[in-house]
N, C-alpha and C positions, 0 to 999 in steps of 0.2 A: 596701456592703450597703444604706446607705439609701435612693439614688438607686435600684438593684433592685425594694427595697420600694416607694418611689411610684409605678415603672413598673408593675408586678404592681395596683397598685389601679388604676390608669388604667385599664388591659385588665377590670381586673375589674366595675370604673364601667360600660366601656363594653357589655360583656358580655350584665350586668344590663339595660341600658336598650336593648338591640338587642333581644331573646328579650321583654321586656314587651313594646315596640311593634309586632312585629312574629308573635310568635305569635296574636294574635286575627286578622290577617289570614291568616294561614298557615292556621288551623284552618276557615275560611272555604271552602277550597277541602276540606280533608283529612275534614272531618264528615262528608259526604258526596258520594255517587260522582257521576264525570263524566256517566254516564248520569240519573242521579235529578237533577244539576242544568239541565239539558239538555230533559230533559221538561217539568219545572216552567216553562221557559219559554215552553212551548204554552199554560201553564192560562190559562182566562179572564181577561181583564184585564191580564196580564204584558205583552202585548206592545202594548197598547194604552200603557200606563204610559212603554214604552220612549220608540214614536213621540211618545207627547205631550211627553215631554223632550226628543227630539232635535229636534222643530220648536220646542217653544220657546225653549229656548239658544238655539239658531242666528239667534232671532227676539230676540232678548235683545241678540247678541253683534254681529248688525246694526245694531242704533239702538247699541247703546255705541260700535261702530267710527263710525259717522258724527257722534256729537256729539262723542264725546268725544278722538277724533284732533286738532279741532284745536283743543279745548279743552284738552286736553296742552300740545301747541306753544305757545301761547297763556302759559301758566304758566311754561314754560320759557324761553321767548325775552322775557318781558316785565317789568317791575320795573316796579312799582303800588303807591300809599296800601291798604294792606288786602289787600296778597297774601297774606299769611300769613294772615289768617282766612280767605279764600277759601280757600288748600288746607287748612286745617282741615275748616273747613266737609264740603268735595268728600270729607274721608277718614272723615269723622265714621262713617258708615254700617259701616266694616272695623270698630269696635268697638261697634257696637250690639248686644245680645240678640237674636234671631230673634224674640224677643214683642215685645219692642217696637217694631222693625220694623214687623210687619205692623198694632200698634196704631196706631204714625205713620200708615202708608199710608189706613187708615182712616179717620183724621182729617182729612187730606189729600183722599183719593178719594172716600173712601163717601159714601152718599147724604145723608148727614150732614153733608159733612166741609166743609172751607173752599172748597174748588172742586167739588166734589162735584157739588152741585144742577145748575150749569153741565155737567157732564159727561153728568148724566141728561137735562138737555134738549135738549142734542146730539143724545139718539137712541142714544150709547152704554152700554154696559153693560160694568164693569171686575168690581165684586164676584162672586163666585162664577163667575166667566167666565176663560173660556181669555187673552182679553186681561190679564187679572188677573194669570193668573198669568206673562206677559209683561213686564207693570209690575217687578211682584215681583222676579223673577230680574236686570229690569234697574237696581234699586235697588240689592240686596245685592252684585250684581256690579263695577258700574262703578267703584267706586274701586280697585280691584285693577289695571283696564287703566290707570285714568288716572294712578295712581302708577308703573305700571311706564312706559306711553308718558311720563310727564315725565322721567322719569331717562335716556330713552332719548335724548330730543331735546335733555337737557340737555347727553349726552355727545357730541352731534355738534362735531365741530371748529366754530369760527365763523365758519374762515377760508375754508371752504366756504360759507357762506349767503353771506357778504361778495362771495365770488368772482364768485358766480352773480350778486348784483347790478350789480357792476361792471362782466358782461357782457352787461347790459341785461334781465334775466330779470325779471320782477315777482317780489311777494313772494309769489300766490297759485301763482306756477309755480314758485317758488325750495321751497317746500316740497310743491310735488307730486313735483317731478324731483329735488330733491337732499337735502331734509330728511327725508322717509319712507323714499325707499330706504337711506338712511346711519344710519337708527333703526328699520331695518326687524327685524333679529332682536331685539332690546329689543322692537318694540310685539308682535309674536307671543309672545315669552313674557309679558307682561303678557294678550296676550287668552287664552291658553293657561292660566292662573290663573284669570283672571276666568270664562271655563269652566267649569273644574273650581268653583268656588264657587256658580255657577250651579246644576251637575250637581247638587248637594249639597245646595240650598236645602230645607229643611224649615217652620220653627218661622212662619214670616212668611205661607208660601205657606200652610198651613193656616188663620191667620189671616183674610187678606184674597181667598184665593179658596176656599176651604173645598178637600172630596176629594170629587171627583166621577168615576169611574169614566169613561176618553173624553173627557171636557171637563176636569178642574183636578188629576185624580189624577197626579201625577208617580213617578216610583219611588221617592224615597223617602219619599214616603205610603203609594206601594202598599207598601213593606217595613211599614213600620208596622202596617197594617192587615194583613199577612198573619201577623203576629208568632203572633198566639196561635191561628189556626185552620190554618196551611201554611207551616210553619220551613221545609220545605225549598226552598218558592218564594221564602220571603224571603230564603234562601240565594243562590237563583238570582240573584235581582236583586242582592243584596250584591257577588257573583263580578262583576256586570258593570258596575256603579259602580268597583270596587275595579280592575279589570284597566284601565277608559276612563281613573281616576284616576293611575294608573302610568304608563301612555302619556303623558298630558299632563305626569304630572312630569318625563317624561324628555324630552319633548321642549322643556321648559324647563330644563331643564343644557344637553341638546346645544345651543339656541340661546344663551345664556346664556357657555358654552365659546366659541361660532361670534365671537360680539360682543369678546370679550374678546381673544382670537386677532387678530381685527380690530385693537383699538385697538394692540395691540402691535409688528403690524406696520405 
């Protein structure tokens, strides 16, 4: 009987805590109809919100792929005085607040800030600017890729990079030709996260690029901002955070499943 009873609460645990997390997304779609959400995505500024996010991820997830691929390998393949505060350091930002984030960035960037003045006499313009909010997403995001790309090139055999040198490959070819492709579904689902965190950015990006309608408004400022005058456009946008979110989770299992399969065999 007892062993019954603990099973019975497990289901029951689990139950509970599926229907919490996963009814506010459900009601997301069921509030309102596929038409009413579908229009709302015509209204002014929706689809501006959309583009300014998917070019700036994408412009995000560029610079994190090229610094920080081989700044992964880098961490993985190498043992240093002070590696472990460097990957501290690198991961620090996964638990920062989104205020304080965009306060750092400030201090850092703004016209204020320790490099700042240097940046304005460049000629460039970060605060309240679409580069901003380029910065922004590439802050909060890139510790997500580079924790995932380390783990990935951590698990690469070694007797593969070994190989490749002993057949005279250097070491910048040894990890174009045999260390990225053999960490290649690890680094996809790490930019695959790093993504989706991107997609997501709020508290930072209002901070240090403000909401500019076309220039710094992302969608989820524009959700924000349409809270209390047009719920059902901020529906609309919610439906397609929520649906780009789900694709990316899952295409981090099925790569995540791809990797593991791999090492097995």
């Amino acid at each position: 009987m007892g062993p019954r009873w603990f099973g019975a609460l497990l289901f029951a645990a689990l139950a509970l805590a599926l229907t919490f997390l996963t009814l506010p997304l459900v009601a997301i779609f069921v509030d309102t109809g596929p038409g009413e959400l579908l229009g709302s995505l015509g209204e002014p500024g929706v689809l501006d919100a959309l583009w300014l996010s998917l070019r700036t991820t994408l412009a995000a997830l560029a610079i994190i792929i090229v610094i920080g691929t081989p700044a992964a390998y880098l961490l993985a393949t190498r043992s240093f005085r002070g590696r472990a505060l460097v990957v501290t350091l690198v991961e620090l930002p996964l638990v920062l607040p989104p205020a304080v984030a965009g306060v750092a960035l400030l201090a850092a960037l703004g016209p204020r800030g320790i490099v700042g003045g240097a940046i304005e006499d460049s000629g460039a313009r970060l605060v309240l600017e679409t580069a901003g909010v380029i910065v922004v997403l590439t802050f909060v995001a890139a510790p997500f890729y580079l924790r995932g790309a380390q783990a990935a090139f951590g698990a690469v055999d070694r007797t593969w990079l070994e190989a490749s040198r002993t057949l005279g490959a250097g070491e910048a070819r040894t990890f174009l030709r045999v260390a990225i492709p053999a960490a290649g579904p690890g680094l996809l689902a790490g930019l695959a996260l790093a993504w989706g965190r991107a997609l997501g950015e709020f508290g930072a990006t209002l901070i240090f690029a403000g909401s500019f309608r076309g220039r710094t408004q992302t969608v989820p400022l524009a959700i924000y901002e349409r809270l209390g005058t047009d719920f059902t456009a901020a529906l609309a946008l919610s439906a397609v955070l929520v649906a780009i979110s789900a694709a990316l989770l899952l295409s981090v299992k099925l790569l995540s499943g791809r990797q593991a399969f791999g090492a097995a065999t």
